[in-house]
TORMI-406743 format. One record per residue (C-alpha): residue number from 0; residue in three letters; x, y, z. Coordinates in Angstrom, 1 decimal, decimal comma. Example, Ala and Ser with C-alpha at 12.3 -4.5 7.8 and 13.67 -1.06 7.14 Angstrom:
BEGIN
+-----+------+--------+--------+--------+
:  nr : rest :     xx :     yy :     zz :
+-----+------+--------+--------+--------+
:   0 :  Ala :   12,3 :   -4,5 :    7,8 :
:   1 :  Ser :   13,7 :   -1,1 :    7,1 :
+-----+------+--------+--------+--------+
END
This chain:
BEGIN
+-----+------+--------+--------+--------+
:  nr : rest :     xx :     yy :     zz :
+-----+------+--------+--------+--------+
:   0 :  Unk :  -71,5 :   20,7 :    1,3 :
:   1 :  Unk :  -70,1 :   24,2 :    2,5 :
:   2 :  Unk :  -69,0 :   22,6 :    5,5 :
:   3 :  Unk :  -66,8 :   20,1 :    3,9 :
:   4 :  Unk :  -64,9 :   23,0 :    1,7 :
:   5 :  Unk :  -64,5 :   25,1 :    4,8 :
:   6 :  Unk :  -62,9 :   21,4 :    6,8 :
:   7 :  Unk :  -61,1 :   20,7 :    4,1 :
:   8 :  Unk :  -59,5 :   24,6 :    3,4 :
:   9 :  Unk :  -59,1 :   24,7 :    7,4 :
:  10 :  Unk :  -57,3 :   21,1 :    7,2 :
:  11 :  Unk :  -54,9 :   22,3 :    4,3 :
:  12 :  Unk :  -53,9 :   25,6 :    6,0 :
:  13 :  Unk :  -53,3 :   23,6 :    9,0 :
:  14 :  Unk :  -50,6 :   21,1 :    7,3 :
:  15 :  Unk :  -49,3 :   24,3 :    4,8 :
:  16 :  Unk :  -48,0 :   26,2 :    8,2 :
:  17 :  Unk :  -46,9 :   22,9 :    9,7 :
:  18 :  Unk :  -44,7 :   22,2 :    6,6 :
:  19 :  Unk :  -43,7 :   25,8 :    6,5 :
:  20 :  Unk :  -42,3 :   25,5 :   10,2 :
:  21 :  Unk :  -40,2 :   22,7 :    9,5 :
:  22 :  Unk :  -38,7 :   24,4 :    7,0 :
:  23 :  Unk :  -37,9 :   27,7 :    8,5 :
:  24 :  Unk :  -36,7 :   25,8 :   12,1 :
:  25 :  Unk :  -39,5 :   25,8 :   13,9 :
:  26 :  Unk :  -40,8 :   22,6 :   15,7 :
:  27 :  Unk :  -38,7 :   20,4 :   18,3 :
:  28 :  Unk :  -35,0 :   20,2 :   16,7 :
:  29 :  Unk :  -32,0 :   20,2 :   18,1 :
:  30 :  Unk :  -29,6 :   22,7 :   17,8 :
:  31 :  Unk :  -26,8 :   23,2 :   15,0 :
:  32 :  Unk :  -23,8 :   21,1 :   16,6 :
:  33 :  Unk :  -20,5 :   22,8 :   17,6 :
:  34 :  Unk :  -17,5 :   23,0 :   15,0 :
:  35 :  Unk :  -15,4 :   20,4 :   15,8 :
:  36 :  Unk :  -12,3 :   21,6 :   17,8 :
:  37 :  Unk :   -8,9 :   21,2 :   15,8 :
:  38 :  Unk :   -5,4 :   20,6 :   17,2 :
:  39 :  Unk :   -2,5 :   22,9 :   16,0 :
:  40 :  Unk :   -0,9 :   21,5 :   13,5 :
:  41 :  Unk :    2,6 :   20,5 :   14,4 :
:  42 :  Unk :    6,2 :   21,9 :   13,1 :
:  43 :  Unk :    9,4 :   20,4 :   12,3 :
:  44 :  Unk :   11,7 :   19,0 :   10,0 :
:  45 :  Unk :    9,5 :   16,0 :    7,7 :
:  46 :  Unk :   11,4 :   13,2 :    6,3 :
:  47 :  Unk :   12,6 :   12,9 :    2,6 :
:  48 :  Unk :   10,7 :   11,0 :    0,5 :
:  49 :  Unk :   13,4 :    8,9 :   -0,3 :
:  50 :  Unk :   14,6 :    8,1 :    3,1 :
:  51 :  Unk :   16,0 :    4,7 :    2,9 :
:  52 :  Unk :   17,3 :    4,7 :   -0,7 :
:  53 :  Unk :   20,5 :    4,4 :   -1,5 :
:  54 :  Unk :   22,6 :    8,1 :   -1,3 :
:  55 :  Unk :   22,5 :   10,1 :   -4,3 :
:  56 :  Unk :   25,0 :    9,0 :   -7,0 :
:  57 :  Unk :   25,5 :    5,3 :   -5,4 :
:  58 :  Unk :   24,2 :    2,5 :   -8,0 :
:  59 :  Unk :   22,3 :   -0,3 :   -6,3 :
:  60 :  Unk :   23,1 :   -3,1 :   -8,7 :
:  61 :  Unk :   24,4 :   -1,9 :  -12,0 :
:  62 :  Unk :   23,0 :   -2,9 :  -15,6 :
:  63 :  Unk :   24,7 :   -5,8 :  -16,5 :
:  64 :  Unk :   24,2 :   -8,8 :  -18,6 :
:  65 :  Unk :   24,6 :  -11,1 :  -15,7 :
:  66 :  Unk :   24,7 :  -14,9 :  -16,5 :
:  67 :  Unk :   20,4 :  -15,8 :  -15,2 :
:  68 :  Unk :   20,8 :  -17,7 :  -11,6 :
:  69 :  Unk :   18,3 :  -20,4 :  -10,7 :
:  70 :  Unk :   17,8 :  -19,4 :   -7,2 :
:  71 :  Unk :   15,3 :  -22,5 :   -6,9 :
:  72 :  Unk :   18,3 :  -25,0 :   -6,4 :
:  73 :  Unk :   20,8 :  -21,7 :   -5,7 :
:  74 :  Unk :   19,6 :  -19,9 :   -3,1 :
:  75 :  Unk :   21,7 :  -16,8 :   -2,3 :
:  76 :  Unk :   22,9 :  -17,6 :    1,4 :
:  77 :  Unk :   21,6 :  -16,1 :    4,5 :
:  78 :  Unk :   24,2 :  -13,2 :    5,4 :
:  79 :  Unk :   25,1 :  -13,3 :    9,3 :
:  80 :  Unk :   23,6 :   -9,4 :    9,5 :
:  81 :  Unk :   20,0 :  -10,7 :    8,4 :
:  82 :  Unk :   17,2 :  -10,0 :   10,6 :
:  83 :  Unk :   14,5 :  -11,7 :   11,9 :
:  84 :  Unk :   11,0 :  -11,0 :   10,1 :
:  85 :  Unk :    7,4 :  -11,7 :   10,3 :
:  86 :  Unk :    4,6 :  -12,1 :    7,4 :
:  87 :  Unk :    3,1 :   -8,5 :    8,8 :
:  88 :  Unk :    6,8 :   -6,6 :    8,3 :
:  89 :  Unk :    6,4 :   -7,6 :    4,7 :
:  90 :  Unk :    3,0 :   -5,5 :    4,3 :
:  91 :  Unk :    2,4 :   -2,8 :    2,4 :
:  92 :  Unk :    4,4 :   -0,6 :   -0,3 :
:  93 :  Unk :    7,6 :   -0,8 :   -0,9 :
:  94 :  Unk :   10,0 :    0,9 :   -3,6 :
:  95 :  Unk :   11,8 :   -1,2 :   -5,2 :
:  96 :  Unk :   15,3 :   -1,0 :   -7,3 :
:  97 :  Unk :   17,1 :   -3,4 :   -9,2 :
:  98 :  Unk :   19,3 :   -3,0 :  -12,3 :
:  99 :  Unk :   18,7 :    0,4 :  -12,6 :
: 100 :  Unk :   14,8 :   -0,2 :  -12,9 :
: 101 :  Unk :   12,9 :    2,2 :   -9,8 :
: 102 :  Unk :    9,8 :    1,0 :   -9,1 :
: 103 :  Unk :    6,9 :    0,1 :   -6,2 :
: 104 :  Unk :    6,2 :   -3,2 :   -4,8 :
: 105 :  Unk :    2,8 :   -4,1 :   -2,6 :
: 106 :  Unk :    2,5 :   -7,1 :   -0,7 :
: 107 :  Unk :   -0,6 :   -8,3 :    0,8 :
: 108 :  Unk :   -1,6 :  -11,4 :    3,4 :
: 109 :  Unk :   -4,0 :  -12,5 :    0,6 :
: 110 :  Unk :   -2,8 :  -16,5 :   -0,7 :
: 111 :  Unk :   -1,9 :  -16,4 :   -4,2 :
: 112 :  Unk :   -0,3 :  -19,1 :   -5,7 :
: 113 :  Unk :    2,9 :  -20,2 :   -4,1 :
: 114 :  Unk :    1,9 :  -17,7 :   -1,3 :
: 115 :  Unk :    0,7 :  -14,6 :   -0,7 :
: 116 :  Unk :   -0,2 :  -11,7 :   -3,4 :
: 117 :  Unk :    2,2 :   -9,2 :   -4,8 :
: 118 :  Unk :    2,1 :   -6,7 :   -8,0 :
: 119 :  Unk :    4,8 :   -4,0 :   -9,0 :
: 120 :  Unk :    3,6 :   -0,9 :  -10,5 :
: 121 :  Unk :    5,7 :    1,6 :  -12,9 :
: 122 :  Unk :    8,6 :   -1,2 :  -13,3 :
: 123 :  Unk :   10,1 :   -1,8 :  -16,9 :
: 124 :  Unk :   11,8 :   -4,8 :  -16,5 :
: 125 :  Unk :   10,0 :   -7,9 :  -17,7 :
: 126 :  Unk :   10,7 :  -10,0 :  -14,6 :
: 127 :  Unk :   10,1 :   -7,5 :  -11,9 :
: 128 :  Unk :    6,4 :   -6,4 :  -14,3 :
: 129 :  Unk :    6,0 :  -10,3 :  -13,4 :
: 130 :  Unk :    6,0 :  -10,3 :  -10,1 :
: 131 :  Unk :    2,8 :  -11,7 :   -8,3 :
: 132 :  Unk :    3,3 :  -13,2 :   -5,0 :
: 133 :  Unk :    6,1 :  -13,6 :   -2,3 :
: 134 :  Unk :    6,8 :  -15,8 :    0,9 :
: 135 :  Unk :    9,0 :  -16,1 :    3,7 :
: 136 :  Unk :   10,8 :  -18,7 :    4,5 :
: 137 :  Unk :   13,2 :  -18,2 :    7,8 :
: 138 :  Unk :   14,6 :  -14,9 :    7,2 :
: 139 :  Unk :   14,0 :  -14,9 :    3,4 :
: 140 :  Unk :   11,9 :  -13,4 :    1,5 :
: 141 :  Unk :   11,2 :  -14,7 :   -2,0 :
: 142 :  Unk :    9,1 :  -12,8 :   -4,7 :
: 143 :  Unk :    7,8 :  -14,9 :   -7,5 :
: 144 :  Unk :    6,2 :  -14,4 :  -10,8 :
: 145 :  Unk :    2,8 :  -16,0 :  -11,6 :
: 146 :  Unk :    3,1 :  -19,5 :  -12,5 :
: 147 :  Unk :    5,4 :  -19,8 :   -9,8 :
: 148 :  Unk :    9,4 :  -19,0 :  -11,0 :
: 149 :  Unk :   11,4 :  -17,4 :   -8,2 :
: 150 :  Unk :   12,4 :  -14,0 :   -9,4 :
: 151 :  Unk :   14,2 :  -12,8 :   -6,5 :
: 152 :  Unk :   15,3 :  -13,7 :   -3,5 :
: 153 :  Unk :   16,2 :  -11,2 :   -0,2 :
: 154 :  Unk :   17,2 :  -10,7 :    3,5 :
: 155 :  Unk :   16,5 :   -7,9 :    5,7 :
: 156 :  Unk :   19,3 :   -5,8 :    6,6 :
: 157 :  Unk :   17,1 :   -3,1 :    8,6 :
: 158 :  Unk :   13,5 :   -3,4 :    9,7 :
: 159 :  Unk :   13,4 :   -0,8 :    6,3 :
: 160 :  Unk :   15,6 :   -2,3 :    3,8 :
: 161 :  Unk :   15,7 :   -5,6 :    2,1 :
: 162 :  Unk :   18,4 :   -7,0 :   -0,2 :
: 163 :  Unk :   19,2 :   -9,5 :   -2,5 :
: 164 :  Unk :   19,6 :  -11,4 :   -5,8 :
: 165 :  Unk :   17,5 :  -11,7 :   -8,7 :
: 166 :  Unk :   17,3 :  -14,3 :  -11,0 :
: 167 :  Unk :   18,6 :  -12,4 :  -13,3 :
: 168 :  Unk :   21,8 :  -12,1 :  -11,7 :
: 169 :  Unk :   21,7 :   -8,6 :  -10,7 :
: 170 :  Unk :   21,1 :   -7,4 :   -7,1 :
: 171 :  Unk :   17,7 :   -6,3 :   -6,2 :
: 172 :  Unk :   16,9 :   -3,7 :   -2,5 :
: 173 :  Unk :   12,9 :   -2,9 :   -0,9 :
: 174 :  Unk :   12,9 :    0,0 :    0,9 :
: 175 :  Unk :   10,7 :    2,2 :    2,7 :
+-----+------+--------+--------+--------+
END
């Protein structure tokens, strides 16, 4: 019976120092890797964050109690300046300004009802809160609320800057 105590206490010391290796770093690791090398950082002069807007003091579309347009059956007409845009310029966030409202837009490729998804966040206008899809159609973009009402309609006028009318009557600008 003696010999099993002394297998057993030699077994346990065996596995106590293995364990205590592995902890301290012994045994086959590998070494600690290398910090990762850095680039310097670069200098220079960064954009403003409101690069695109319009200058300081201009009004984009002013407050008004503008008759409401239907832009379903009046569309606001193509201007000779618009540019040619795909379904990928649209992506992304945008800021977004119309009747003195300043605001952000984000458009995905996701299908929504009457084409792909859209949401505004920090808006305080009812129509633009609404907003939940857009499509494009030629060189037009048109944003619409959920069940499907055109709410504005808009052209690009730089690969940056798109402008238009809302149904409300006022004008309405995305920019990045």
């Amino acid at each position: 019976m003696r010999q099993y105590w002394k297998v057993a206490l030699a077994v346990g010391l065996v596995v106590t120092t293995a364990g205590c290796q592995r902890l301290t770093g012994g045994g086959n690791y590998a070494a600690p890797l290398p910090a990762t090398p850095t680039t310097p950082v670069g200098q220079g002069t960064l954009q403003p964050i409101d690069a695109g807007a319009p200058p300081p003091g201009q009004i984009v579309s002013e407050p008004t109690t503008a008759e409401p347009v239907n832009l379903a059956t009046n569309p606001v007409p193509e201007p000779s300046a618009a540019l040619e845009i795909g379904r990928s310029d649209m992506l992304g966030g945008w800021k977004l300004a119309a009747g003195g409202d300043n605001c952000m837009a984000f458009m995905t490729l996701t299908s929504w009802e009457g084409g792909y998804r859209a949401n505004t966040r920090g808006c305080n206008s009812p129509s633009l809160k609404g907003i939940s899809a857009w499509s494009l159609t030629g060189k037009q973009v048109v944003l619409k609320a959920a069940g499907g009402d055109v709410v504005a309609q808009l052209y690009a006028t730089s690969p940056t800057q798109f402008n238009g009318q809302m149904s409300t009557g006022g004008q309405i600008s995305l920019y990045r």
